[in-house]
N, C-alpha and C positions, 0 to 999 in steps of 0.2 A: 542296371538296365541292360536287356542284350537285344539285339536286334540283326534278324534274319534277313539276308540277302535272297531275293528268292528270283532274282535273273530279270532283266527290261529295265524296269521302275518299282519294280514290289519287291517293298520294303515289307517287316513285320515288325513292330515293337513291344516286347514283353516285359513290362514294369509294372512292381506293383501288384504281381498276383493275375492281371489283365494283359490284354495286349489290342493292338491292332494293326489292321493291315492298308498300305494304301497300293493304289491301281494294282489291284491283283490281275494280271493277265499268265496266267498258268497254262491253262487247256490248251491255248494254239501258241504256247510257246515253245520252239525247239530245244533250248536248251535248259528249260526248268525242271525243277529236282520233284516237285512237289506235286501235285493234283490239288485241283479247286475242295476236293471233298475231304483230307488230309487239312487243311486249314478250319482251326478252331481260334475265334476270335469276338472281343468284347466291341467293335465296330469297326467301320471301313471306308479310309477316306481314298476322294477323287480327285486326281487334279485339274482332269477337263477329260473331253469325251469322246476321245479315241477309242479305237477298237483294242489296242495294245495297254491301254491302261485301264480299261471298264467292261470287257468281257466277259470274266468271273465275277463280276459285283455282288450282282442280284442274286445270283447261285450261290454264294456263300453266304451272303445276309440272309439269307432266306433258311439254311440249314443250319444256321447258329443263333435261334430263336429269335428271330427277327432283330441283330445284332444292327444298329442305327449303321446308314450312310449318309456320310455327310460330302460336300459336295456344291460349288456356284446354285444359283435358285433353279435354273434352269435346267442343270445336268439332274439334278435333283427331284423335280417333277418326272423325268424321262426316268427316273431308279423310278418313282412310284408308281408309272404305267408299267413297271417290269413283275411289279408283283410286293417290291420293297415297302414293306406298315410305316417303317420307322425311317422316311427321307428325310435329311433335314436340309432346307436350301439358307446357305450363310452367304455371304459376299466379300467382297476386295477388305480387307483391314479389319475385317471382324473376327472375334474369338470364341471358339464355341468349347465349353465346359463337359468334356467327356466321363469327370465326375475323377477317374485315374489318371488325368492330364486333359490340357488345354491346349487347342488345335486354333492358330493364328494365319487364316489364309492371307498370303503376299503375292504381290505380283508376278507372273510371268508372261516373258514374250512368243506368242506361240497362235496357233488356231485352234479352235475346236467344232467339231459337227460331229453330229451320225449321217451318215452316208446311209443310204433308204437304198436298195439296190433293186428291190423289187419294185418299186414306181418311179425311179430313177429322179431321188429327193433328196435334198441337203435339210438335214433337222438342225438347225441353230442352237448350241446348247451352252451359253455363258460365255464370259472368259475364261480361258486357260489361268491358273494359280498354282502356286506354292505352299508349302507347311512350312511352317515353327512349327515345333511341336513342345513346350513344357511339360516337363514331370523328372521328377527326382531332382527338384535343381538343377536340370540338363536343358538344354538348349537344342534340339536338332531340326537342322534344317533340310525337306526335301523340295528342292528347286522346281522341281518337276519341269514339264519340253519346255525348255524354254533358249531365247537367242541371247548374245550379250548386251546389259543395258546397264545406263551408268547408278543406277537407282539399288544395281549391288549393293556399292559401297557403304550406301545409308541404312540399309538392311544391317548389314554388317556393321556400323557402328553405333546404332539402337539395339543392337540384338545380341551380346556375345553370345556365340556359337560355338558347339562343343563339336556337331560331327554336321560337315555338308556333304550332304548327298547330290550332285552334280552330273549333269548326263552329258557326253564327250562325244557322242557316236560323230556329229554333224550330218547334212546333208538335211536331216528335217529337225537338228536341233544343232544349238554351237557343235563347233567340235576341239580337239587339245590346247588348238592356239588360244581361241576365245575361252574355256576354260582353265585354263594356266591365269589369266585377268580376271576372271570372276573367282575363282580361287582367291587369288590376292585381296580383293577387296572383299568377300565374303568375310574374311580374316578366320576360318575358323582353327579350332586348335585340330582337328584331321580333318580331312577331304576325301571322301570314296566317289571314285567314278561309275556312275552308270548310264543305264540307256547306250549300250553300243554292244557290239558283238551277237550282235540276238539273231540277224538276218544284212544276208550280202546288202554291200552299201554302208554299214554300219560298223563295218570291224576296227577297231580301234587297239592300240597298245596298251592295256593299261598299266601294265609296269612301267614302259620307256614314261607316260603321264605321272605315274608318281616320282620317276627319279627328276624328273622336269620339275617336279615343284619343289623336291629337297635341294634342286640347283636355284631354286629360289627361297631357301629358308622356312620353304610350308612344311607341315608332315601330313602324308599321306597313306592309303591303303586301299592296294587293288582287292577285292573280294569278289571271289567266282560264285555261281547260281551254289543256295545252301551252306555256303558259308555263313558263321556267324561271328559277331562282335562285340565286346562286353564295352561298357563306358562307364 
């Protein structure tokens, strides 16, 4: 399995022949490598309904023959008024069969809306969540925005976990201190930080992060936007 770093919270995972991508936010990202039209993918998951994680969605589901997004029920209806054939709306603890791996949304502590700017509305779109993701015998976890809660733990010991994907920035998500403890309890065998350094407010160390966790017996690894990772 390898899996693309593509800068925020978009992730790519290419196993199997297939791949997918989650919260692609490309276009208004400063320091992404890639273009929303550059990504070619077998579906595309959401973890809640931020502008920063659901921006490219529909743009790319749409130019990769209608490639499924999947996504809380609610976030899901809002892909299909986007234009999206193939939304699929799943919920808290369910697992949806991507046919090349199995996508187990988990909890996260976080908000989510669409911000209506033009009528000055909040669109309610699910709870915010997490992925497991199965396939290859791998285990990967993306936490997606989320705060620290003690319900890591049990994730992490229902789940061995091969690679968490963890966001650090703080300020609208944990930030090093509270991920150094969600790391520990995650237990996974690596840790990569994300969600920080994208926009002021969010700059975060990630190296000083990873030597923080080898001073706690984890192994870790920072990854810059287009970096990639084999497991």
């Amino acid at each position: 399995m390898k899996i693309r770093y593509h800068g925020h919270a978009c992730l790519q995972l290419h196993t199997g022949g297939k791949s997918l991508v989650i919260d692609p936010f490309l276009s208004g990202n400063p320091v992404a490598t890639v273009k929303p039209d550059d990504i070619r993918t077998d579906a595309v998951l959401l973890t809640h309904a931020h502008m920063d994680h659901i921006l490219d969605a529909a743009p790319i589901a749409k130019a990769n023959n209608d490639a499924p997004v999947v996504s809380i029920v609610e976030l899901a209806a809002y892909m299909s008024w986007q234009g999206v054939k193939n939304a699929i709306g799943m919920n808290m603890g369910g697992t949806f069969d991507l046919g090349f791996a199995k996508a187990k949304m988990v909890q996260a502590f976080h908000s989510s809306g669409i911000v209506v700017e033009e009528t000055k509305q909040i669109m309610y779109a699910g709870m915010p969540a997490g992925f497991l993701i199965f396939a290859e015998g791998l285990t990967i976890l993306h936490a997606g925005d989320t705060s620290l809660f003690a319900d890591m733990k049990m994730i992490g010991e229902r789940h061995p976990i091969d690679v968490a994907f963890l966001p650090i920035g703080d300020f609208y998500t944990m930030g090093p201190e509270d991920g150094l403890q969600a790391a520990e309890w995650y237990n996974a065998k690596l840790t990569v930080p994300i969600h920080h350094s994208t926009f002021p407010g969010i700059n975060q160390d990630a190296e000083q992060f990873v030597r923080r966790l080898e001073e706690r017996g984890l192994k870790g690894k920072a990854m810059a936007p287009g970096d990639e990772l084999e497991v």
